[in-house]
C-alpha positions as CSV (number, residue, x, y, z in Angstrom):
1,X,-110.7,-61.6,-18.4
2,X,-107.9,-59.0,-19.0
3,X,-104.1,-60.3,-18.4
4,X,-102.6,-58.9,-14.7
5,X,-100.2,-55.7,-15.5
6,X,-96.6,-56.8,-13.9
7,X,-94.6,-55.2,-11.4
8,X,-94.4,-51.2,-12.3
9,X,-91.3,-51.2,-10.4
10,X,-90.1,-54.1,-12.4
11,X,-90.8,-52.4,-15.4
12,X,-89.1,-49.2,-14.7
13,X,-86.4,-51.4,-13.9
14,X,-86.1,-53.7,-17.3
15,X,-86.5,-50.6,-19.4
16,X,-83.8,-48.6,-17.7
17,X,-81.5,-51.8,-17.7
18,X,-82.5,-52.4,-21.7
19,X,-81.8,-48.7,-22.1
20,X,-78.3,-49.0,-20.9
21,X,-78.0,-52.5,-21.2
22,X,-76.3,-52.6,-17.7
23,X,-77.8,-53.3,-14.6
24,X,-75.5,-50.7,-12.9
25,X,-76.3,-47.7,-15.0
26,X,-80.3,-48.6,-14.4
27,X,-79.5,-48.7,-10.5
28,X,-77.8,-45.5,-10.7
29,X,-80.6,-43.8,-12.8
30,X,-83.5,-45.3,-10.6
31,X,-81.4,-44.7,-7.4
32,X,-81.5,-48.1,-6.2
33,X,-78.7,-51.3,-5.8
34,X,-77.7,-53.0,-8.2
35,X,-78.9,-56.1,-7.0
36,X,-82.3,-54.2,-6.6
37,X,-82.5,-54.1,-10.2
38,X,-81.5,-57.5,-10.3
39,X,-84.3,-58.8,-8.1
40,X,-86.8,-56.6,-10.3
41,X,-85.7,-58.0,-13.2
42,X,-86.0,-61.6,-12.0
43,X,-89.3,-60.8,-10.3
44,X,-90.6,-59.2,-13.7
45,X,-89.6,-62.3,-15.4
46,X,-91.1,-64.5,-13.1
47,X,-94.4,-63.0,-13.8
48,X,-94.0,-63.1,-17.3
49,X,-92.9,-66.6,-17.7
50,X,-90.1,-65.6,-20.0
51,X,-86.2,-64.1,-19.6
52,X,-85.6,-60.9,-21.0
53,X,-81.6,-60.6,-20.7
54,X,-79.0,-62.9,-21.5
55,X,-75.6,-62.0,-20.9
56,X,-73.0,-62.6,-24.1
57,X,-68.7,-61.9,-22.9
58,X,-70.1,-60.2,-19.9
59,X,-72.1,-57.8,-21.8
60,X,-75.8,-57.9,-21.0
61,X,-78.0,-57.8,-24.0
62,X,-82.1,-58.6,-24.7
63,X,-83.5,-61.8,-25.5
64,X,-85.9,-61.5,-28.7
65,X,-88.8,-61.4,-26.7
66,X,-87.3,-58.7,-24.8
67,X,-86.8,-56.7,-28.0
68,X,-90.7,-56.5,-29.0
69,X,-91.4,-56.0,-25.8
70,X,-89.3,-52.7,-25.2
71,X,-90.9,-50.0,-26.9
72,X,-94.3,-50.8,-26.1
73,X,-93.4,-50.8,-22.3
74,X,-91.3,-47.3,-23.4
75,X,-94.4,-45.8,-25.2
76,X,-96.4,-46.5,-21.8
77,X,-94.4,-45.3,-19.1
78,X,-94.7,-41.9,-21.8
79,X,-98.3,-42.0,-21.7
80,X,-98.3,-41.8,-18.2
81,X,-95.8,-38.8,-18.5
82,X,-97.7,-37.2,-20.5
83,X,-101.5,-38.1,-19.0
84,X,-99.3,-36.9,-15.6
85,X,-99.0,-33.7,-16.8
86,X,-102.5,-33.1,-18.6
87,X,-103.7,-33.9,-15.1
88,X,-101.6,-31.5,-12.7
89,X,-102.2,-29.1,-16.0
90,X,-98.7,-28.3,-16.0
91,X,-97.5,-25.2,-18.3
92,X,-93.9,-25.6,-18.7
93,X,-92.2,-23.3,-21.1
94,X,-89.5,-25.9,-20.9
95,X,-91.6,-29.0,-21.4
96,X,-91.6,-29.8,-25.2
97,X,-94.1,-33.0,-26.8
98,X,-93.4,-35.1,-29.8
99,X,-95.2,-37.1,-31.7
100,X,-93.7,-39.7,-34.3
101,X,-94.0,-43.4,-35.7
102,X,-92.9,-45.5,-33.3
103,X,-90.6,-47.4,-36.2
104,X,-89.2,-43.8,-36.5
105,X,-88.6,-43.2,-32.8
106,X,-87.1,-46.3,-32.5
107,X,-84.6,-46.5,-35.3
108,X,-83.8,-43.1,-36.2
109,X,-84.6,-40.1,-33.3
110,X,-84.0,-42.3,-30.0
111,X,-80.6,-43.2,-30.9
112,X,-79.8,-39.3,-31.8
113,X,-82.3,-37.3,-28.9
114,X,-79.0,-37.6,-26.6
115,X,-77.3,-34.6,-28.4
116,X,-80.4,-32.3,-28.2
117,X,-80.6,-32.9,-24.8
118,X,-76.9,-32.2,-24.3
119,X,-77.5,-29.2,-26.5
120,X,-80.7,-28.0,-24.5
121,X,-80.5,-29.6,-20.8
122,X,-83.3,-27.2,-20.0
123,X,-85.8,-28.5,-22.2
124,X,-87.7,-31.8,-20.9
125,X,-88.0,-33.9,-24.3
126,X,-91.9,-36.1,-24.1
127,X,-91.7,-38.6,-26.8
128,X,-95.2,-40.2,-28.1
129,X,-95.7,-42.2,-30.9
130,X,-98.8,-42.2,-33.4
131,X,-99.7,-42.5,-36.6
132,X,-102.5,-40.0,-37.2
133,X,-102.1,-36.4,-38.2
134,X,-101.7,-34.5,-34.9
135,X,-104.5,-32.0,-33.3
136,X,-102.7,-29.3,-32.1
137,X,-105.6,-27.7,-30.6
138,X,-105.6,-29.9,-28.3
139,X,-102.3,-28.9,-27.2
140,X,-100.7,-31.8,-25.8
141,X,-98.1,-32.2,-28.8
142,X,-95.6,-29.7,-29.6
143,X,-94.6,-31.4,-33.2
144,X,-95.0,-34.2,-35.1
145,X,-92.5,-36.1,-37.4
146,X,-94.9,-37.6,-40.0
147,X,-94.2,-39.6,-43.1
148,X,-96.2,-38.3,-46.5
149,X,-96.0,-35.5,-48.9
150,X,-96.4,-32.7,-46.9
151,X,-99.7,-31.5,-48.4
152,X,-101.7,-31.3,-44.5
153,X,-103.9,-28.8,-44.6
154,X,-103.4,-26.4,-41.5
155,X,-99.9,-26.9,-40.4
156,X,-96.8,-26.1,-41.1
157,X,-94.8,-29.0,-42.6
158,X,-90.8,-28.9,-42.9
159,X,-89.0,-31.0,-45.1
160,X,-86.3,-33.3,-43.1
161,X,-85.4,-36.4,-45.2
162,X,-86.7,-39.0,-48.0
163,X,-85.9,-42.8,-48.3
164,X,-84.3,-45.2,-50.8
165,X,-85.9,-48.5,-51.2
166,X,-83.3,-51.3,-50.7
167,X,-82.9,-55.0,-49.5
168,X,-81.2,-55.6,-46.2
169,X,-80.0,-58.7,-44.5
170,X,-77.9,-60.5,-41.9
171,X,-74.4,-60.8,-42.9
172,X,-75.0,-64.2,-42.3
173,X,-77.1,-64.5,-45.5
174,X,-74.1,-63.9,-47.8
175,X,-72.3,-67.0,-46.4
176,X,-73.1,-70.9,-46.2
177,X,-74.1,-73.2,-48.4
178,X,-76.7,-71.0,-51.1
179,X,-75.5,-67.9,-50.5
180,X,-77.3,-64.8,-51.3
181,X,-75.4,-63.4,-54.4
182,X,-77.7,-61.6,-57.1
183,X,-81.3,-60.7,-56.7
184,X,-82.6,-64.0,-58.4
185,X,-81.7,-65.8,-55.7
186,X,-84.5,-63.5,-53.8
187,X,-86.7,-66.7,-54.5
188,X,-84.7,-68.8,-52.5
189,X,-85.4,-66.7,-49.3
190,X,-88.0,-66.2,-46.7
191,X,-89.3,-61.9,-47.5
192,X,-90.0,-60.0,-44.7
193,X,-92.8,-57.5,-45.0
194,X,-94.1,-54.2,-43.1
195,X,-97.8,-53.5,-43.2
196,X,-98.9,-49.9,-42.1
197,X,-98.3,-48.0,-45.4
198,X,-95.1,-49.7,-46.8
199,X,-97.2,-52.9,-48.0
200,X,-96.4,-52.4,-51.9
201,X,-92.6,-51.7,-51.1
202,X,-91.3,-55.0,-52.5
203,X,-93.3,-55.4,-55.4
204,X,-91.8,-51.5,-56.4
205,X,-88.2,-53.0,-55.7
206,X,-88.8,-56.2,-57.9
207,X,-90.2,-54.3,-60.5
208,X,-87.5,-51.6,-61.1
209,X,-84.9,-54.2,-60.2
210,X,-86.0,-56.1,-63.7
211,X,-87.2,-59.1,-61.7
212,X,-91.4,-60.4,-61.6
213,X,-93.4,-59.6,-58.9
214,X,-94.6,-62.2,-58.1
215,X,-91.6,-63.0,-56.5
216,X,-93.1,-60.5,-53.5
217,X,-96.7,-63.0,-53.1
218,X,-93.9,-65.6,-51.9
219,X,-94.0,-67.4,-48.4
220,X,-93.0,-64.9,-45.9
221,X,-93.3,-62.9,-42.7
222,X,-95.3,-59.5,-42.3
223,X,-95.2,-56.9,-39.3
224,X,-96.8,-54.4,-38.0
225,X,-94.2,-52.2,-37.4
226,X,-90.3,-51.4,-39.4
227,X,-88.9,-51.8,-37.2
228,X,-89.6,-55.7,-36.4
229,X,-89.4,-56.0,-39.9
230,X,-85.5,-55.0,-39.7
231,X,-84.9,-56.7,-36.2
232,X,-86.1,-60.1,-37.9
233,X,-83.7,-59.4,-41.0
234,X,-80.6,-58.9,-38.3
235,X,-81.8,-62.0,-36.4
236,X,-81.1,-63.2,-40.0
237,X,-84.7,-64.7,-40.6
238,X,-84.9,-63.4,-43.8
239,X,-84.2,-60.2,-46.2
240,X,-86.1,-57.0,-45.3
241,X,-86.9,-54.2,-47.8
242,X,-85.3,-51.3,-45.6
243,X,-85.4,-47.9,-45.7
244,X,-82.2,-45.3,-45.4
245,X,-83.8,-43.6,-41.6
246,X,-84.9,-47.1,-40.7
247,X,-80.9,-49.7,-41.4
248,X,-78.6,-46.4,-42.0
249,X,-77.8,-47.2,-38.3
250,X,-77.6,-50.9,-38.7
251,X,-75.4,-50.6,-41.5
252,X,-73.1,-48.6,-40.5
253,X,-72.6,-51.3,-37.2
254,X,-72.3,-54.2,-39.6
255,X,-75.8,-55.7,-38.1
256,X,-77.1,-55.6,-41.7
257,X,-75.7,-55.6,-45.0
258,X,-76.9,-54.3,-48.5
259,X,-76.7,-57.3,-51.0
260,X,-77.6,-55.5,-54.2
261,X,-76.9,-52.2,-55.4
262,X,-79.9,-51.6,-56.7
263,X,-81.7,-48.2,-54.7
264,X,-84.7,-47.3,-55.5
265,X,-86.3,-44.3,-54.0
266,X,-89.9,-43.4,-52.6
267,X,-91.8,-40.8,-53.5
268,X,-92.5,-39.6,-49.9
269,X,-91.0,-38.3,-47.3
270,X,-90.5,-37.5,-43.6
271,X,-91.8,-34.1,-42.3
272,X,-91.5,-32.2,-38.8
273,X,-95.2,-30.9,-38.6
274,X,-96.1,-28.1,-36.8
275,X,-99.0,-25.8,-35.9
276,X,-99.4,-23.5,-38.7
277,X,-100.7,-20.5,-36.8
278,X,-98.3,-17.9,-35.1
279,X,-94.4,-17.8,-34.1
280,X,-92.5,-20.8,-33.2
281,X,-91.9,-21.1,-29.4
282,X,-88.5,-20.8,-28.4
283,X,-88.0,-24.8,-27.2
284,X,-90.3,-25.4,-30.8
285,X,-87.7,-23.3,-33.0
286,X,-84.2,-25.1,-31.3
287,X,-85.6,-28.5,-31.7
288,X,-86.5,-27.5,-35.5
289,X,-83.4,-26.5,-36.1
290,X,-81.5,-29.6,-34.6
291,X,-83.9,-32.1,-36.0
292,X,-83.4,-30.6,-39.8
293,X,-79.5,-31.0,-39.3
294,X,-80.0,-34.5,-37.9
295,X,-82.0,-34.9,-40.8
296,X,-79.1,-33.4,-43.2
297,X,-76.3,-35.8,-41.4
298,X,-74.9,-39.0,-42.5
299,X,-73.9,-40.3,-39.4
């Protein structure tokens, strides 16, 4: 017997509230009071038996729970953007479908979409996640951001960024009683693995780092996807192998540090994919062209 869905207005209300992380700018989005969006979120996490905000110096901020739970509930109320529009058979010129890795979204393009959208405030931006190579023929997908070599046959794949290999952690992990000081002490510590494609990614690391290993068969945690692989490493669970598009962020906000300076880099990279027949559409070409910059940025 198949789980009761909650509350859909509940769930528009705890993703626009973990969006913002303020009940106020979720009221004002959805149009409702504030304490509408209070008695949704309540109501939500009622149904679901757990809380999914605590508030920390009156900021509001997600429980862990709340955390996994977020981009799953994002993906679907994209779906049913998306299946929306298949079904009225909408053609918007101004419409414009991406597909990428839902670690990817997550980390890297979410955070930065804002300035296209600045940018372009005439182009609706649809973000779905996948894995598989796209079919365009299909034409519900616009572009794709895909991790590889680039060698698809029948699309057009541009070149936006490659990763280093590294080891991330809490700040926390550098302190206490054993700290973490050089990679020996790697053995110490709980690893935290991501399946999907990046299983081999510590054993690479150990290896160029001079160290055995075996030292990557040791107890330790494996996810699905990145990037619950890097919240566990800021919850300070244990040390993540990270990737530059998947911590840059979290470095750069002191939610993780870099404890060695050992880099290595992968021999793949991320791609904007696109259909390889005819001219670029207009909304197509401008999101190219901010994407690749992104790409190019450090910040």
């Amino acid at each position: 017997m198949s789980a009761r869905l909650p509350s859909l207005n509940g769930l528009r209300a705890f993703e626009a509230a973990a969006r913002h992380l303020s009940f106020t700018q979720a009221a004002a989005e959805l149009n409702v009071t504030q304490t509408a969006i209070s008695h949704q979120i309540r109501r939500l996490e009622e149904e679901l038996g757990l809380r999914l905000f605590v508030r920390k110096n009156r900021a509001l901020a997600l429980t862990a729970k709340a955390k996994d739970y977020l981009p799953g509930v994002r993906a679907a109320f994209n779906d049913l953007r998306l299946a929306t529009d298949r079904l009225l058979r909408k053609d918007n010129a101004n419409v414009l479908t991406i597909s990428t890795l839902a670690s990817l979204a997550a980390k890297w393009l979410l955070p930065r979409l804002s300035t296209f959208q600045e940018a372009h405030p005439g182009i609706d931006v649809r973000i779905t996640t996948s894995t598989g190579l796209v079919d365009f023929k299909s034409g519900d997908v616009d572009a794709a951001i895909r991790y590889g070599r680039g060698h698809w046959p029948g699309v057009r794949a541009r070149w936006l960024m490659a990763d280093e290999l590294f080891p991330v952690c809490s700040p926390a992990l550098l302190q206490g009683e054993r700290p973490l000081r050089c990679p020996q002490d790697l053995a110490r510590y709980t690893l935290l693995h991501s399946s999907g494609g990046y299983d081999d990614d510590w054993r690479l690391w150990l290896t160029a780092a001079g160290l055995p290993s075996d030292i990557s068969k040791q107890r330790g945690l494996t996810f699905d996807l990145i990037f619950m692989t890097v919240q566990a490493a800021i919850d300070g669970i244990g040390v993540a192998m990270g990737r530059t598009s998947y911590v840059r962020d979290d470095i750069a906000k002191g939610r993780l540090v870099v404890p060695f300076k050992i880099a290595l880099p992968a021999d793949a990279g991320f791609y904007l994919v696109s259909p390889d027949a005819g001219e670029e559409s207009p909304k197509l070409r401008l999101f190219r062209d901010w994407v690749v910059a992104a790409a190019q940025s450090k910040s």
